[in-house]
C-alpha positions in Angstrom: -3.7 42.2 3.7 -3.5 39.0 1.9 -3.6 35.8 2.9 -1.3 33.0 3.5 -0.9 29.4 1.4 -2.3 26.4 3.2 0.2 23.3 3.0 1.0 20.9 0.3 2.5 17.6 -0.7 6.0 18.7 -0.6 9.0 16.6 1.1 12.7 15.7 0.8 14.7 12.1 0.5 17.6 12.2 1.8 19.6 8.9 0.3 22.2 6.3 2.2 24.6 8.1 0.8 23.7 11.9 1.8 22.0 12.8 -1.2 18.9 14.9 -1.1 16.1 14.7 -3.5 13.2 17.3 -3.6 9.7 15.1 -4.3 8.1 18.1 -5.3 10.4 18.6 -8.2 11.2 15.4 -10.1 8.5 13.7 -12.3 6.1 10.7 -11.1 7.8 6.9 -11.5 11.1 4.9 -10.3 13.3 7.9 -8.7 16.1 5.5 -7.3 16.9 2.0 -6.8 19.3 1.3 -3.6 20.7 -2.5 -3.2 17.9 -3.8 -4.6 15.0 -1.7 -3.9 13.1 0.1 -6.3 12.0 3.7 -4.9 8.9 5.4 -7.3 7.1 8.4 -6.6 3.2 7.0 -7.4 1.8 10.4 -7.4 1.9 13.6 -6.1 2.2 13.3 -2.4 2.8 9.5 -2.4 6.1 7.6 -2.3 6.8 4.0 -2.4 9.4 1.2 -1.6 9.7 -2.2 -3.2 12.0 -5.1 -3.8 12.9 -5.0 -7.5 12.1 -7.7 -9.5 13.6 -10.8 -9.3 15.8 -9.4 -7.1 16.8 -9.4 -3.6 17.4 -6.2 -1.1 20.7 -6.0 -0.1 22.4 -4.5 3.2 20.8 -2.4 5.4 20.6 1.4 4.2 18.6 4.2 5.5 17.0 7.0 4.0 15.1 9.8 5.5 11.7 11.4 4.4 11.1 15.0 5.5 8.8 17.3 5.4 9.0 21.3 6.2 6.6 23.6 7.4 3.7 23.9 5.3 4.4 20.7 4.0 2.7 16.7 4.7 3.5 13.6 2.6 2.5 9.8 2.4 4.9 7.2 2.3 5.1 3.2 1.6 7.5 1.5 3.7 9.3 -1.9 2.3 7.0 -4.1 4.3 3.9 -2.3 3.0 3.0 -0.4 6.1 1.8 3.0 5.4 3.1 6.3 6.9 1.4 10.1 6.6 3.8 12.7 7.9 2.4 15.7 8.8 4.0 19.6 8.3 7.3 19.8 9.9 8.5 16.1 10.7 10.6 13.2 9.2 10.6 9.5 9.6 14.2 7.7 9.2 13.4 3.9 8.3 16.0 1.2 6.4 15.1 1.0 3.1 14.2 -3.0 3.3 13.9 -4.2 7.0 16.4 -7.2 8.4 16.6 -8.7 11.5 14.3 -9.5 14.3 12.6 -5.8 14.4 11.3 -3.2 11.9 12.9 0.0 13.8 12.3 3.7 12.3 12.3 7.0 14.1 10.2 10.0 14.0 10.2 13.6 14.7 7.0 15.7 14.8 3.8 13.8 13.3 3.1 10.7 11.8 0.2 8.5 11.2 0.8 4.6 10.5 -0.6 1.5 9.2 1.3 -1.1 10.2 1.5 -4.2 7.6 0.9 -7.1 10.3 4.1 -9.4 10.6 4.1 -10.9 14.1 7.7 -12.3 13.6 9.0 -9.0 13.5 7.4 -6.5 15.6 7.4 -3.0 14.3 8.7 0.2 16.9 9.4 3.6 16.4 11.2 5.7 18.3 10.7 9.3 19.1 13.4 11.3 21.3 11.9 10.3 24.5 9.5 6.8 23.9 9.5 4.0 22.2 6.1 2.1 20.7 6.3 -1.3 19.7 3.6 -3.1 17.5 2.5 -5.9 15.5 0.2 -4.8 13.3 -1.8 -1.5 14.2 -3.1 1.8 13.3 -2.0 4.8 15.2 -1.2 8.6 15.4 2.2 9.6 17.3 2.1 13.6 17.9 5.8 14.3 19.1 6.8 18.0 18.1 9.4 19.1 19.8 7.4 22.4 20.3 4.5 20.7 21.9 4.3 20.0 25.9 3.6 16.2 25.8 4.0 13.6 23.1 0.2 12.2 22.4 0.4 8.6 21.1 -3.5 7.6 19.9 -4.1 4.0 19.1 -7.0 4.0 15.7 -7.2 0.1 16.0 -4.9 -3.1 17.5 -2.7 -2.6 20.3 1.1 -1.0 21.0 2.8 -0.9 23.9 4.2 3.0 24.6 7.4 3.1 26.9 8.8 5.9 27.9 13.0 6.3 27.5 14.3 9.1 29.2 15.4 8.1 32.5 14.7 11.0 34.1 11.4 11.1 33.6 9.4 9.4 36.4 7.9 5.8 35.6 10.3 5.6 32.4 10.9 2.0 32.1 6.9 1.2 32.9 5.6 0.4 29.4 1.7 0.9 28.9 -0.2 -0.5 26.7 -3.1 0.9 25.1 -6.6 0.1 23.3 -8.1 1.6 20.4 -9.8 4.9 21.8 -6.9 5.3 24.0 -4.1 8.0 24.0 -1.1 7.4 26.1 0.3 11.6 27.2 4.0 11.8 28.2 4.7 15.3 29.5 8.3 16.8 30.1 8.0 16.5 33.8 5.5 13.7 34.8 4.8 10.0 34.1 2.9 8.3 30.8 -0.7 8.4 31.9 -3.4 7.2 29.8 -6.6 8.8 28.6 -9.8 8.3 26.5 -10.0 10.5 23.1 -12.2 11.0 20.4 -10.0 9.2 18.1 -11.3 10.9 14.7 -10.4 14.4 16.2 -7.2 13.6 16.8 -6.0 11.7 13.5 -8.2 14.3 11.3 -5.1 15.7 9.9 -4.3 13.0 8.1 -7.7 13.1 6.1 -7.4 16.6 5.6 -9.0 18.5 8.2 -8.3 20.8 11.0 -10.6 18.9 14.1 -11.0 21.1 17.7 -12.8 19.5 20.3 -12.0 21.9 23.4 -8.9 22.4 22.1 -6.8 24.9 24.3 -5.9 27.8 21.8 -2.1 26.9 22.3 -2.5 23.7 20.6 -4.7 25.7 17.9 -2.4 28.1 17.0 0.6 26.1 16.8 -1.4 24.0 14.5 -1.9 27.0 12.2 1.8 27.9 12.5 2.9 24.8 11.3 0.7 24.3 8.6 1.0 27.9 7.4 4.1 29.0 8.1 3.7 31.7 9.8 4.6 33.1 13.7 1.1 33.6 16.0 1.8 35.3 19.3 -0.7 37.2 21.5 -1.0 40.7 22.0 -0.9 41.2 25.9 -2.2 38.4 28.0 -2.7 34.8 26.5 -6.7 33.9 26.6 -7.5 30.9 28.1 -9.7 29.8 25.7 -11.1 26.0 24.2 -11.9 26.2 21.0 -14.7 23.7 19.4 -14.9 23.7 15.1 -13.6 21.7 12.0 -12.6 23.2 9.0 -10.6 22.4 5.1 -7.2 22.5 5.8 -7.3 24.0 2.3 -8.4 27.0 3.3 -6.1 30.0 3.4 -4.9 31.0 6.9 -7.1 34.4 7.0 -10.1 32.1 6.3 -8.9 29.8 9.3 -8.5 32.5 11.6 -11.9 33.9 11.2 -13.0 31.2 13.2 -11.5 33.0 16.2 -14.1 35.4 15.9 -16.7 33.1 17.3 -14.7 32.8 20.8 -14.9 36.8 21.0 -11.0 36.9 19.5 -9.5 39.0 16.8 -6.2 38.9 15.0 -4.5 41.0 12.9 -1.4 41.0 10.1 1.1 42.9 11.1 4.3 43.2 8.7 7.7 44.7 9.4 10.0 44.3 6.6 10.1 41.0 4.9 8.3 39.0 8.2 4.9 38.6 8.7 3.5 37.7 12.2 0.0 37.1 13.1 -1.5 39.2 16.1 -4.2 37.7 18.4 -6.3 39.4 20.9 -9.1 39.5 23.1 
């Protein structure tokens, strides 16, 4: 039956000007230097931003980083704060920060190391909250696919507020403590819970990490990181499922595990698209 390709470094850069550059395919070193600022590729999977010597960064420009399906990449911001973006998402950030905020906006998943700099707080927007920061590790799990946006503070503080006026409590900003994740859901208030905080930023380090994890959440994992469709045959099976595993592995491999909560699966192909069966 085969098996499907677990992710990879692989990402685009989209320039000031429009431009698109696909990491994967141009060699390691400089790539592009825009007003001032020296963009290399380090290594595979790792892309960073610096003023260029003896020089200064001009105007404000932004660039976007994205990543498809199947796809995760690290980035270097021009301040030195450090960004992993998991499969399916992108960051937009100015290419050397100005003014009294470092402001950047992500879609889908992202994991960041802020570089402290208490004169210019750091935020970043998602389509419905905004997080605002000195200097702070934290996970921000915003797919538009996903029923609430799960922000998870690693270490330091942020202050999670939620934009969208019609959501109830928007404009009540919470602020959270390392262990803490702040849940916005698409018809209730921000409300605040305690997580295990390594289960939730395992990603990042490589690892698929399910802690009674509703098979929903599971399998949309999966999807994004293999890039393939998961639907269930007949009723959905409510079902929490425990484990950790490579996310190396291929996605036959990953879905064995389903056999241990008295599930199967099967491949079904029609034509050129392949869609992944589950079943009780």
């Amino acid at each position: 039956q085969g098996d499907f390709r677990s992710g990879r470094n692989t990402a685009d850069l989209t320039l000031a000007d429009g431009s698109v550059i696909s990491l994967d395919h141009v060699g390691n070193g400089k790539i592009v230097e825009q007003a001032g600022i020296n963009v290399v590729k380090e290594a595979d999977g790792l892309l960073t931003y610096s003023v260029k010597e003896g020089g200064k960064s001009g105007r404000e420009q932004f660039n976007t980083i994205s990543t498809p399906l199947g796809g995760q990449y690290k980035i270097i911001l021009p301040d030195g704060t450090k960004v992993w973006l998991n499969a399916g998402s992108s960051l937009k950030y100015p290419t050397s920060f100005q003014g009294q905020q470092r402001l950047v906006t992500l879609s889908g998943e992202g994991y960041f190391e802020v570089a402290k700099n208490k004169n210019m707080p750091f935020k970043v927007k998602t389509s419905n909250q905004e997080i605002t920061v000195l200097g702070t590790h934290f996970n921000i799990n915003a797919y538009k696919d996903e029923p609430e946006v799960k922000t998870t503070l690693v270490e330091g503080a942020v202050r999670v507020l939620a934009t969208d006026l019609n959501q109830k409590g928007s404009g009540v900003p919470v602020i959270l403590v390392p262990g803490e994740q702040s849940v916005l859901s698409k018809n209730s208030r921000l409300s605040i819970r305690s997580v295990n905080v390594a289960a939730e930023t395992a990603w990042k380090s490589g690892v698929f990490s399910f802690q009674n994890t509703d098979i929903h959440v599971v399998l949309r994992q999966f999807s994004r990181w293999y890039i393939v469709e998961i639907d269930f045959e007949g009723e959905a099976p409510d079902v929490k499922l425990w484990g950790e595993m490579d996310r190396n592995v291929g996605a036959t491999e990953a879905l064995e595990m389903l056999h241990y909560f008295n599930l199967k699966y099967k491949v079904i192909k029609n034509g050129k698209t392949t869609k992944i069966m589950i079943s009780k």
